[in-house]
N, CA, C and O atoms as a CHARMM CRD file, in Angstrom:
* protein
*
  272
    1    1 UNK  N     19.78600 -11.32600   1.80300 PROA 1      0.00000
    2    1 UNK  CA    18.97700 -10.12200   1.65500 PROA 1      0.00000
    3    1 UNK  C     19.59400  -9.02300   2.52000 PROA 1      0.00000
    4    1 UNK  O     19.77600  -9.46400   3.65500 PROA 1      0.00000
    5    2 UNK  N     19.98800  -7.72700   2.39100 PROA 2      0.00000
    6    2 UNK  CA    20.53500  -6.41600   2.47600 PROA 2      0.00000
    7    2 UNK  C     19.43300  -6.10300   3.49600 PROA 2      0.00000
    8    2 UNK  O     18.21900  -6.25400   3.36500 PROA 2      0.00000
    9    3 UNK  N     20.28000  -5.53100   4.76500 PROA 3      0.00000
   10    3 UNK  CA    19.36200  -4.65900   5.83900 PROA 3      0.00000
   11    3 UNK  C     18.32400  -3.70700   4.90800 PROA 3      0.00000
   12    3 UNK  O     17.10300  -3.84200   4.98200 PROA 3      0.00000
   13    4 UNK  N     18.97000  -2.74100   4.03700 PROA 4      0.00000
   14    4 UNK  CA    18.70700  -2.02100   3.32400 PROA 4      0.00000
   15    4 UNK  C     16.81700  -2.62200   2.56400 PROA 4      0.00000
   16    4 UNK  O     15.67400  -2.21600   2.77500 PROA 4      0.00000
   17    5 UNK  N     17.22100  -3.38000   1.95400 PROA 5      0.00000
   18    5 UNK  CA    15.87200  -4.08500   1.44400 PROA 5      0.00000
   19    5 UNK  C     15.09200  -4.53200   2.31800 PROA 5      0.00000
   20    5 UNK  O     13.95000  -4.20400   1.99800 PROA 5      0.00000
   21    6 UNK  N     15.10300  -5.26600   3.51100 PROA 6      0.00000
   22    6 UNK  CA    14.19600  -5.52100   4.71600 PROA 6      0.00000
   23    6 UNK  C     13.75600  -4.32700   5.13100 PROA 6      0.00000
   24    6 UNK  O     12.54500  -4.49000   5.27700 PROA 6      0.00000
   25    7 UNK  N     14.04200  -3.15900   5.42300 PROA 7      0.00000
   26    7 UNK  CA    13.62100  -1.77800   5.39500 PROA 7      0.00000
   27    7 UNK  C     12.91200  -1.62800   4.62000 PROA 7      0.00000
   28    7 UNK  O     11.71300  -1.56200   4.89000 PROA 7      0.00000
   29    8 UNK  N     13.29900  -1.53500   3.55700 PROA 8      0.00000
   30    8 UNK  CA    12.30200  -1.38000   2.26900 PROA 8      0.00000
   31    8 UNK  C     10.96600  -2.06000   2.55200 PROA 8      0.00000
   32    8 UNK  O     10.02900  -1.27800   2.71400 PROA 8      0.00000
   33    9 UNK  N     10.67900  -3.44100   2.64900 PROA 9      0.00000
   34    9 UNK  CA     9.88200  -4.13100   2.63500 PROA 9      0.00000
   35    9 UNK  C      8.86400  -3.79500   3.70500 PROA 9      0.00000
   36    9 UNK  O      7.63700  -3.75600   3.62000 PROA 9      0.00000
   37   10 UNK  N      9.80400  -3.52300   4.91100 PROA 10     0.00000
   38   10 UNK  CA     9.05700  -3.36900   5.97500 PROA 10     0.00000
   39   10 UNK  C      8.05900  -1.88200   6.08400 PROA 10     0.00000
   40   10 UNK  O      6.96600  -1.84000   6.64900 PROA 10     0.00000
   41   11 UNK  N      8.57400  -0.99700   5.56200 PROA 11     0.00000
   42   11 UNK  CA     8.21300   0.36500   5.04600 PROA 11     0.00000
   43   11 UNK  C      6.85500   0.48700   4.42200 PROA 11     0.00000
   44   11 UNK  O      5.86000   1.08100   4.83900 PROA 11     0.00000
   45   12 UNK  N      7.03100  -0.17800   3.37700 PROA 12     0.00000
   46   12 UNK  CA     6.21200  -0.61900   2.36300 PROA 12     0.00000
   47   12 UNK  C      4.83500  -1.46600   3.13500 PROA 12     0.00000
   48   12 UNK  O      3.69700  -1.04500   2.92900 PROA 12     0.00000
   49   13 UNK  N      5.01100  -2.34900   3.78200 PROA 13     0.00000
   50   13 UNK  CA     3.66100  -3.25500   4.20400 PROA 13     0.00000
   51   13 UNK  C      3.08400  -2.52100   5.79800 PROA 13     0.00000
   52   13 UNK  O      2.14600  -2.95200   6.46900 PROA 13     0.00000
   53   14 UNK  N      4.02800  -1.21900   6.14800 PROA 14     0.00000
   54   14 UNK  CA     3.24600  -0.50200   7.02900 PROA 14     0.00000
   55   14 UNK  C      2.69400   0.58300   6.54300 PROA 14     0.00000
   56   14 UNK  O      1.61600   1.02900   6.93700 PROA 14     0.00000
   57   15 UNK  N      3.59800   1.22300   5.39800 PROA 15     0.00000
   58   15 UNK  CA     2.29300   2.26500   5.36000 PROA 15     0.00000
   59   15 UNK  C      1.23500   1.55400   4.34000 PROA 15     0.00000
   60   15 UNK  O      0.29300   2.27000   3.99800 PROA 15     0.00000
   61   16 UNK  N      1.27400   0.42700   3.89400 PROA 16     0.00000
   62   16 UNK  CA    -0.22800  -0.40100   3.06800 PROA 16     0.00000
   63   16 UNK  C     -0.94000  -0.07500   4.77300 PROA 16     0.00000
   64   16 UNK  O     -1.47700   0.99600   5.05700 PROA 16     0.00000
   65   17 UNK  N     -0.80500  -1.13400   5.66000 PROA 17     0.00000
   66   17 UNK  CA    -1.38300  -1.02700   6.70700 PROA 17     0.00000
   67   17 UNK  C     -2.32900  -0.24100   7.11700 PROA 17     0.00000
   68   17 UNK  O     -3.50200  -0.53700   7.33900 PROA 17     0.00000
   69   18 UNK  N     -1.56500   1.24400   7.26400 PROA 18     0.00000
   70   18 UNK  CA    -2.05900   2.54000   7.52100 PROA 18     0.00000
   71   18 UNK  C     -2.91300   2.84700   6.99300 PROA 18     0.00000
   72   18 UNK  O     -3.99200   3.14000   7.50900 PROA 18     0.00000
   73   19 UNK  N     -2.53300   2.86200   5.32200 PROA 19     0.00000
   74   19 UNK  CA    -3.23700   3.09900   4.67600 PROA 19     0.00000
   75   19 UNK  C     -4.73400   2.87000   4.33800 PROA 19     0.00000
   76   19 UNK  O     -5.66900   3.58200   3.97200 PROA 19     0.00000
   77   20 UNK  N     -4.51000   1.33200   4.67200 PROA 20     0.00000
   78   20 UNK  CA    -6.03200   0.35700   4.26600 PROA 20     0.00000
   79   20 UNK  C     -6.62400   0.87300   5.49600 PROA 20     0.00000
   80   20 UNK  O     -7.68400   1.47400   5.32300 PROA 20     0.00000
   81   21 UNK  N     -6.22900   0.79200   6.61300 PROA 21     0.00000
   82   21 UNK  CA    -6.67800   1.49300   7.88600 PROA 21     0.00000
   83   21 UNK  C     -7.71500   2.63700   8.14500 PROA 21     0.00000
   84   21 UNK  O     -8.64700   2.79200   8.93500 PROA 21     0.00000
   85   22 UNK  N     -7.16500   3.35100   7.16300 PROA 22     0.00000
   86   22 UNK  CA    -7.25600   4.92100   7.04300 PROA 22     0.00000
   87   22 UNK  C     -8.26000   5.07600   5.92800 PROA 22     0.00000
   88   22 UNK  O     -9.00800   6.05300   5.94200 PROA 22     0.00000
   89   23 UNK  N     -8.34100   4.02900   4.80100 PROA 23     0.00000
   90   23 UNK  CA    -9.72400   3.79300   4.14700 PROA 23     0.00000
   91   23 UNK  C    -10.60300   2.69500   4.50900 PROA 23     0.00000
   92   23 UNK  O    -11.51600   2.27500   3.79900 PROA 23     0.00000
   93   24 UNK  N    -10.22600   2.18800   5.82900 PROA 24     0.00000
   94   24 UNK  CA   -11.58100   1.81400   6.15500 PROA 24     0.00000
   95   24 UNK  C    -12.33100   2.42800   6.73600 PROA 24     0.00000
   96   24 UNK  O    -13.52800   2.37000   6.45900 PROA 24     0.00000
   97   25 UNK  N    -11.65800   3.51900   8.12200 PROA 25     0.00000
   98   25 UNK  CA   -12.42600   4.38500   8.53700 PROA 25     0.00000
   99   25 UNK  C    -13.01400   5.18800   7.47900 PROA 25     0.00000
  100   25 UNK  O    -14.23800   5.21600   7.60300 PROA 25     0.00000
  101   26 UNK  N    -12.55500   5.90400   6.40700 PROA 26     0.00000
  102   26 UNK  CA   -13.20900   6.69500   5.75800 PROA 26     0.00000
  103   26 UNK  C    -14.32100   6.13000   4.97000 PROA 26     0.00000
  104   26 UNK  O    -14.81400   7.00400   4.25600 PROA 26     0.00000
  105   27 UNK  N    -14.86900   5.02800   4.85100 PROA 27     0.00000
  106   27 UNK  CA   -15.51300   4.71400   3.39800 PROA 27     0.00000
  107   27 UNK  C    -16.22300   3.49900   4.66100 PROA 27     0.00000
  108   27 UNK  O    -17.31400   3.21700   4.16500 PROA 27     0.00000
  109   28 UNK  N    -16.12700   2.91700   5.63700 PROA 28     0.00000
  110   28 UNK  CA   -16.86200   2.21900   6.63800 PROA 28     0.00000
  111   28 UNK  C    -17.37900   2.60400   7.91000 PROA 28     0.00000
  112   28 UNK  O    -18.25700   1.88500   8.38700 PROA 28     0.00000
  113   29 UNK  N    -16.98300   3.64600   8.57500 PROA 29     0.00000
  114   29 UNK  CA   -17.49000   4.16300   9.29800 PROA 29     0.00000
  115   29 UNK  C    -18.21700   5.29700   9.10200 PROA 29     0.00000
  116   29 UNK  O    -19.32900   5.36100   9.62400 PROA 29     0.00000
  117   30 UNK  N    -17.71600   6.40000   8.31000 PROA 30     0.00000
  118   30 UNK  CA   -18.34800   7.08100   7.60200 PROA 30     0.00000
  119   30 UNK  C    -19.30800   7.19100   6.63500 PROA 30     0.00000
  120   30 UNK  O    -18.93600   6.55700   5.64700 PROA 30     0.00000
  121   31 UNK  N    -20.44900   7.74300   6.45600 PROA 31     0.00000
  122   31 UNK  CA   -21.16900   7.96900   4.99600 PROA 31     0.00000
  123   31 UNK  C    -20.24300   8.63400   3.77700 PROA 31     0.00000
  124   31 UNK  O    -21.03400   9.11500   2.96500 PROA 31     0.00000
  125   32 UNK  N    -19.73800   8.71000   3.61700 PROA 32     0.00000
  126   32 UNK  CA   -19.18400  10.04900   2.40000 PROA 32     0.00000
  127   32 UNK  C    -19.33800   9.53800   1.09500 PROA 32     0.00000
  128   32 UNK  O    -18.77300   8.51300   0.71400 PROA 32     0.00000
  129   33 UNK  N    -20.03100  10.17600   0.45300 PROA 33     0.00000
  130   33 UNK  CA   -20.58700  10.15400  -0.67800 PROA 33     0.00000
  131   33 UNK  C    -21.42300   8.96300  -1.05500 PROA 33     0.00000
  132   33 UNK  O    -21.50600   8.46000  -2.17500 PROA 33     0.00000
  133   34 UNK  N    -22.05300   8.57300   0.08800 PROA 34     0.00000
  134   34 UNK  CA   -22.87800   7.25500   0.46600 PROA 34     0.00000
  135   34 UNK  C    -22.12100   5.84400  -0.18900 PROA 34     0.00000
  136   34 UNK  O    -22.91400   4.99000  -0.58600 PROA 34     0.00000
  137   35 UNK  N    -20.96100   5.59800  -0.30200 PROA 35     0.00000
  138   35 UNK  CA   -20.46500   4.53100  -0.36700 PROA 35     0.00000
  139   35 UNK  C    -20.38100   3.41100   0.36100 PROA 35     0.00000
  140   35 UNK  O    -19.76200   2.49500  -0.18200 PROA 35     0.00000
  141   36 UNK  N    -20.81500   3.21100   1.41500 PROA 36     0.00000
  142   36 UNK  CA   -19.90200   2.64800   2.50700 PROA 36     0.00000
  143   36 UNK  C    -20.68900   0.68100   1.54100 PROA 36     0.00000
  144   36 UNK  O    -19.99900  -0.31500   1.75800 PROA 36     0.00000
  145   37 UNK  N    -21.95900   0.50500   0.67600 PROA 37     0.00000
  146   37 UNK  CA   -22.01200  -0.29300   0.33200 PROA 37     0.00000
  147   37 UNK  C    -20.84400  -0.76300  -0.62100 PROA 37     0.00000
  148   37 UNK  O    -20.58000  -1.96100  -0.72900 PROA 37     0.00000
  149   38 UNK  N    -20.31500  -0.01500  -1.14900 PROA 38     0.00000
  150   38 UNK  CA   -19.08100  -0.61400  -2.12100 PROA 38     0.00000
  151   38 UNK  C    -17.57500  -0.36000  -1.11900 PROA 38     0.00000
  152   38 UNK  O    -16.53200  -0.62500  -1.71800 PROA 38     0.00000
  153   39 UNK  N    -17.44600   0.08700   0.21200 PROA 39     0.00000
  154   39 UNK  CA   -16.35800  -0.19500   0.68300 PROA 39     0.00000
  155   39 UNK  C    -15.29500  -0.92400   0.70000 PROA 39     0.00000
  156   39 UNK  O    -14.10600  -0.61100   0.64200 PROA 39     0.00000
  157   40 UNK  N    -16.06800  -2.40900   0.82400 PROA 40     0.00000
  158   40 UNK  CA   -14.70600  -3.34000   0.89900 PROA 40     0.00000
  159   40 UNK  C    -14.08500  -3.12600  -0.56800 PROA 40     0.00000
  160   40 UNK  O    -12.86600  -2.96400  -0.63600 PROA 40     0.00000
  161   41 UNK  N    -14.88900  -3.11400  -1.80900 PROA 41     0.00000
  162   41 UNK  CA   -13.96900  -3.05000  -2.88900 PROA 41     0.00000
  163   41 UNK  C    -13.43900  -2.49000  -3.51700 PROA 41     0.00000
  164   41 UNK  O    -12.72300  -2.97200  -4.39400 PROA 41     0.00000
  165   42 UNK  N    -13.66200  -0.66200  -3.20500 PROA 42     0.00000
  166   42 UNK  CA   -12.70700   0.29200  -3.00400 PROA 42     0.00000
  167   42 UNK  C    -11.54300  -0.29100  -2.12200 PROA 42     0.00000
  168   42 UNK  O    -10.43700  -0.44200  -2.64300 PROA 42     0.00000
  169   43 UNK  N    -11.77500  -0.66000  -0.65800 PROA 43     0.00000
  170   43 UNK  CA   -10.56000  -0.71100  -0.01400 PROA 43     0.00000
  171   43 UNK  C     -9.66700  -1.53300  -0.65600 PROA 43     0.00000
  172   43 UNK  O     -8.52700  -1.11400  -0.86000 PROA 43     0.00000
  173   44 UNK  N    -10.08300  -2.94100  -1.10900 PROA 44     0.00000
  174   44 UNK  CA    -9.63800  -3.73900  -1.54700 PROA 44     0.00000
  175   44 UNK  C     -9.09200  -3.49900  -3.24800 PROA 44     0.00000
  176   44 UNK  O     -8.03600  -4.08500  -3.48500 PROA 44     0.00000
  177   45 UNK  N     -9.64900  -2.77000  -4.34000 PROA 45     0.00000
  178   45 UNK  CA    -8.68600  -2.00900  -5.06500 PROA 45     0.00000
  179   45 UNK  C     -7.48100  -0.98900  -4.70300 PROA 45     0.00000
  180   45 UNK  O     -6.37300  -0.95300  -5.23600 PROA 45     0.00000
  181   46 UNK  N     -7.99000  -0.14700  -3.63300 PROA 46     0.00000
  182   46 UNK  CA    -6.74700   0.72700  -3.67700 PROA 46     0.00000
  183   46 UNK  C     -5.59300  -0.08700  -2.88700 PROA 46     0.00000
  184   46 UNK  O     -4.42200   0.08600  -3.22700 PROA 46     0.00000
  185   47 UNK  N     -5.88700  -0.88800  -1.93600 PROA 47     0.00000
  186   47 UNK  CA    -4.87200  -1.56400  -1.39700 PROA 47     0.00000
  187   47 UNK  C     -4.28900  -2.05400  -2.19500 PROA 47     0.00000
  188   47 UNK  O     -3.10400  -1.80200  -1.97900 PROA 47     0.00000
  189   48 UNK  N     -4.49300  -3.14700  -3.77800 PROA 48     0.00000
  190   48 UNK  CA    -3.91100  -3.30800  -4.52800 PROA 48     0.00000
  191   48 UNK  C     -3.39600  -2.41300  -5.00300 PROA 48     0.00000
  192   48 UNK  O     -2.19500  -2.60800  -5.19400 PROA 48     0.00000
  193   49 UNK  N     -3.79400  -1.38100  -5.32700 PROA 49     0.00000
  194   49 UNK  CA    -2.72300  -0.50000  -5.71500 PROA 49     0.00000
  195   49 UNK  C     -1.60800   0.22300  -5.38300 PROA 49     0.00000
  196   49 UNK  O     -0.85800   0.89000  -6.09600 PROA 49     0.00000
  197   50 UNK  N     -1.59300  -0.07600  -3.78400 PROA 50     0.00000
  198   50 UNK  CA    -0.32700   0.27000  -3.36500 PROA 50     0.00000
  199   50 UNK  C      0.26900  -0.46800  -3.15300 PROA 50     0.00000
  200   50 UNK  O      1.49000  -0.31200  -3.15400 PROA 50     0.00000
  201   51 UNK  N     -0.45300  -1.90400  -2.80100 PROA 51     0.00000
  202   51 UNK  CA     0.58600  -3.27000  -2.71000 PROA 51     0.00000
  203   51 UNK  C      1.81200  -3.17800  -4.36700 PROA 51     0.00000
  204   51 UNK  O      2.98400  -3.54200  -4.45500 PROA 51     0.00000
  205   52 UNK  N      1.04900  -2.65500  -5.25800 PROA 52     0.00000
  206   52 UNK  CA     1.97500  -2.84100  -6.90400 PROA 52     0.00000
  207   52 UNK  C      3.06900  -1.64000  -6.74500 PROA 52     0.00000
  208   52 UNK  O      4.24100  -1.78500  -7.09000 PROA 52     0.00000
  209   53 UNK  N      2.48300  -0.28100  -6.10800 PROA 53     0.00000
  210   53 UNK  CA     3.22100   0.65600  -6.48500 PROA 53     0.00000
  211   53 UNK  C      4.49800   0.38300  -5.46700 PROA 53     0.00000
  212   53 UNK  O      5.66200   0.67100  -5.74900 PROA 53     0.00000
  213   54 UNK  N      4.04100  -0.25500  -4.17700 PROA 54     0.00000
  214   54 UNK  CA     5.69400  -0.37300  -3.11400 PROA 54     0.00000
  215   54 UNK  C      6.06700  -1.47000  -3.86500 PROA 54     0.00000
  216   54 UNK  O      7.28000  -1.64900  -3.75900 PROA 54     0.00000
  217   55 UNK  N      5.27300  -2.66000  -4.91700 PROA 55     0.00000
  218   55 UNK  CA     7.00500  -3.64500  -4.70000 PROA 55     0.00000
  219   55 UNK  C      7.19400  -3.12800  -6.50000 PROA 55     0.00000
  220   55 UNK  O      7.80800  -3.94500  -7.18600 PROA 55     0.00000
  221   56 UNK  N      6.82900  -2.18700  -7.02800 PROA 56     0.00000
  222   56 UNK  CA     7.66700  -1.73900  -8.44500 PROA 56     0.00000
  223   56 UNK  C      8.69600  -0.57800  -7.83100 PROA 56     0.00000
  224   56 UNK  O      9.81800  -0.41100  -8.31100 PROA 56     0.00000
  225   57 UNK  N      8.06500   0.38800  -6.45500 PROA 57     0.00000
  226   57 UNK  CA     9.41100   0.96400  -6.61100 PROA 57     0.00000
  227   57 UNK  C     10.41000   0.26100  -5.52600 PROA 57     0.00000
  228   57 UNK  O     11.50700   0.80900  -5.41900 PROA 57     0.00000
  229   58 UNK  N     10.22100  -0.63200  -4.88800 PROA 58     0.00000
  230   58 UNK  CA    11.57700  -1.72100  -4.58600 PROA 58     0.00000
  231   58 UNK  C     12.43000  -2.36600  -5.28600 PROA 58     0.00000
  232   58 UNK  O     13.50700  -2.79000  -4.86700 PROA 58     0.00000
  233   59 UNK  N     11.78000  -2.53500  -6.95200 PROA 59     0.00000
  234   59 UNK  CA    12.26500  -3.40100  -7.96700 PROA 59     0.00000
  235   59 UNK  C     12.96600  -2.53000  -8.22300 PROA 59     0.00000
  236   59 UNK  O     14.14200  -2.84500  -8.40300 PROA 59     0.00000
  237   60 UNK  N     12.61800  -1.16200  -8.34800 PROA 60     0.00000
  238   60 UNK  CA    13.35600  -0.10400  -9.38600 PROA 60     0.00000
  239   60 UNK  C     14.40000   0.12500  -8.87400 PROA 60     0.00000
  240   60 UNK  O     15.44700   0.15700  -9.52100 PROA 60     0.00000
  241   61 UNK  N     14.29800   0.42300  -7.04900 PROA 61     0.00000
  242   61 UNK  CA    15.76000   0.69600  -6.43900 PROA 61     0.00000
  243   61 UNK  C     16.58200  -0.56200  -6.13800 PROA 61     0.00000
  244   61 UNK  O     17.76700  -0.46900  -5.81600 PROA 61     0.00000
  245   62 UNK  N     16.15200  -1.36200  -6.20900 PROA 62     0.00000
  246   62 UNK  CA    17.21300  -2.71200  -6.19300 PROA 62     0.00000
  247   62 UNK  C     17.73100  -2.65000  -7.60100 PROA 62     0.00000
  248   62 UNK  O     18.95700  -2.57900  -7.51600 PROA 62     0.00000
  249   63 UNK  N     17.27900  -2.64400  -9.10700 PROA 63     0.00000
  250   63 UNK  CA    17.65900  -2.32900 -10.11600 PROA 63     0.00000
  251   63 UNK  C     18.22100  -2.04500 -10.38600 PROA 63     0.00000
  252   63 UNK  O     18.87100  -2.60800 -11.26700 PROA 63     0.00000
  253   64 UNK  N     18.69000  -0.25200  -9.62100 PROA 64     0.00000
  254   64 UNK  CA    19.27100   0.87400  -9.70200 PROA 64     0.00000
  255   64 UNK  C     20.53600   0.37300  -9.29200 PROA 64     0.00000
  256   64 UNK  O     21.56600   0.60100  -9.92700 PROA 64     0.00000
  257   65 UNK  N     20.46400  -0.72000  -7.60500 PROA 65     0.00000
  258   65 UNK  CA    21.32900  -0.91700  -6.66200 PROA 65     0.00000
  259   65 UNK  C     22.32700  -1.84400  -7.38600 PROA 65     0.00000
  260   65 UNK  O     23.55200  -1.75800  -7.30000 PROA 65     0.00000
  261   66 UNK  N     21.39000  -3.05400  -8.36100 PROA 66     0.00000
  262   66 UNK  CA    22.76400  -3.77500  -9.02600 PROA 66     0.00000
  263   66 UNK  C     23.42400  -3.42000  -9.96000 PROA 66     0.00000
  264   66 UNK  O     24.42700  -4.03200 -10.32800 PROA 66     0.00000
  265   67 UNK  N     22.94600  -2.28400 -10.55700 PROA 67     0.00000
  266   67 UNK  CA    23.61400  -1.57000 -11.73100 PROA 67     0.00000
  267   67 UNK  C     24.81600  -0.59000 -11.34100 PROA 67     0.00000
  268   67 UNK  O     25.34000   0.24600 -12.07700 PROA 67     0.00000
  269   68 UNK  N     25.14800  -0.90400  -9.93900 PROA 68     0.00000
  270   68 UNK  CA    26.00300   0.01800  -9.56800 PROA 68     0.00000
  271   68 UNK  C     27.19400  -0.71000  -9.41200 PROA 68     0.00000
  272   68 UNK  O     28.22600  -0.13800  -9.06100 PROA 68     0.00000
């Protein structure tokens, strides 16, 4: 495995981190828009959704990388 791709990876599962982080404060500590009962499964959808979007665009630039 390529320094290059361990970067990648590592990139990728910190800003999920942040991210989920950053919607828990908003949607668990907070009221906003009185959600905080459906929190975990907002957090827990959008986290999936960035867990898909970092490893499709890792696929795409490794893709890119063996086509070269």
């Amino acid at each position: 495995m390529s320094t290059y791709r361990i970067i990648q990876y590592l990139f990728a599962t910190i800003m999920s981190f942040i991210t989920s982080y950053l919607i828990t404060l908003l949607f668990k500590h907070q009221n906003y828009w009185g959600m905080e009962e459906h929190a975990s499964t907002i957090h827990a959808a959008i986290n999936s959704l960035i867990a898909i979007i970092a490893i499709r665009t890792i696929a795409y630039f490794d893709n890119k990388e063996d086509s070269k």
